[in-house]
C-alpha positions in Angstrom: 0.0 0.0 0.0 1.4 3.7 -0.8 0.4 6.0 1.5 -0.3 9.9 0.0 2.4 12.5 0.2 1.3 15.2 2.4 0.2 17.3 -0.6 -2.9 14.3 -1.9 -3.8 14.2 1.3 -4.7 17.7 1.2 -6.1 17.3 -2.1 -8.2 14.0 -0.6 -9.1 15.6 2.1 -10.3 18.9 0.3 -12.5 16.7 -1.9 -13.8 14.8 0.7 -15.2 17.9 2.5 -16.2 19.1 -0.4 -18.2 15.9 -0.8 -19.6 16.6 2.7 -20.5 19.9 2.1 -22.4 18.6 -1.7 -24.4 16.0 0.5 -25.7 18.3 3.2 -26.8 21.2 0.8 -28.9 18.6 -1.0 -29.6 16.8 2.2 -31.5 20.0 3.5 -34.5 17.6 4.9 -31.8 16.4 7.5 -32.1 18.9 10.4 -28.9 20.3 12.2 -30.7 19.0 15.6 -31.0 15.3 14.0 -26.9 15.6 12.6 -26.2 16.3 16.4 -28.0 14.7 18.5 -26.7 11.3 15.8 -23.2 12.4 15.1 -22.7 15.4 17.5 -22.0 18.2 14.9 -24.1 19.8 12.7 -23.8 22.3 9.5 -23.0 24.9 12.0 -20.2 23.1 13.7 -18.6 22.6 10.2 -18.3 26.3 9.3 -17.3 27.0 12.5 -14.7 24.6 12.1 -14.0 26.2 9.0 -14.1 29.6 10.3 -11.5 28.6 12.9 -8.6 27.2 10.0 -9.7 30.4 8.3 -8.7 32.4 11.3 -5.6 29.9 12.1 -4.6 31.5 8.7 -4.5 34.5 9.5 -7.6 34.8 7.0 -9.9 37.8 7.6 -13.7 35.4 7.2 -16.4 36.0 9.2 -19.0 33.6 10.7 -21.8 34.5 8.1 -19.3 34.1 5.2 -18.3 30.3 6.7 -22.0 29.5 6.9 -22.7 30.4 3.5 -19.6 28.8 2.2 -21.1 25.4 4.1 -24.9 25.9 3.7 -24.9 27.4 -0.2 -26.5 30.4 0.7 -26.9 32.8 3.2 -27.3 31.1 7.0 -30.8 33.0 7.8 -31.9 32.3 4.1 -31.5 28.7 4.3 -33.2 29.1 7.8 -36.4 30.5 6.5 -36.5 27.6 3.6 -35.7 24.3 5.5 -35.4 24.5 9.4 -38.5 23.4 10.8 -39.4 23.7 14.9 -37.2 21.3 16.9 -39.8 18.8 18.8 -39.8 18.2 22.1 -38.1 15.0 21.8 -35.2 16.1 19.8 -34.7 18.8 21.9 -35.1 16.5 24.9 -32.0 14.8 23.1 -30.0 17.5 22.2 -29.9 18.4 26.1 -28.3 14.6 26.8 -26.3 14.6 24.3 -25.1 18.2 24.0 -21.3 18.4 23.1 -19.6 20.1 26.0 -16.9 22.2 25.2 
């Protein structure tokens, strides 16, 4: 087996959260409260964590401009068209499972 130099496994990596990002913009029936309370992140979390290797950089993006880069559009636009009312229950969830940071 023959391991990628450093610079594919940028390139892999790059194109697998690329793939990622692909999936959840056309995934937008999956709500952020179901990715987290199943996998513990959410669409947020990712452009956060993109927002922080921005800022790692020295790069000069803002939290809105990392959602929009993540969610396709703007954050509060994408809001009004898929997020629907978290139920009790997945709320109830959330609460257990809640990352703590």
């Amino acid at each position: 087996m023959t391991l990628p130099t450093k610079d594919e496994q940028t390139e892999l990596e790059a194109a697998a959260f690329r793939r990622l990002v692909s999936h959840l913009r056309n995934r937008a029936d999956v709500q952020n409260i179901d990715l987290m309370n199943l996998a513990g992140f959410c669409r947020n979390c990712l452009s956060n964590w993109y927002l922080d290797a921005a800022q790692e950089k020295g790069l000069g993006l803002t939290r809105d401009e990392s959602r929009e880069i993540v969610y396709g559009m703007p954050y509060d636009e994408w809001k009004a068209l898929n997020q629907r009312e978290a139920t009790s229950a997945q709320q109830q969830a959330f609460e257990k499972n809640r990352p703590q940071e």
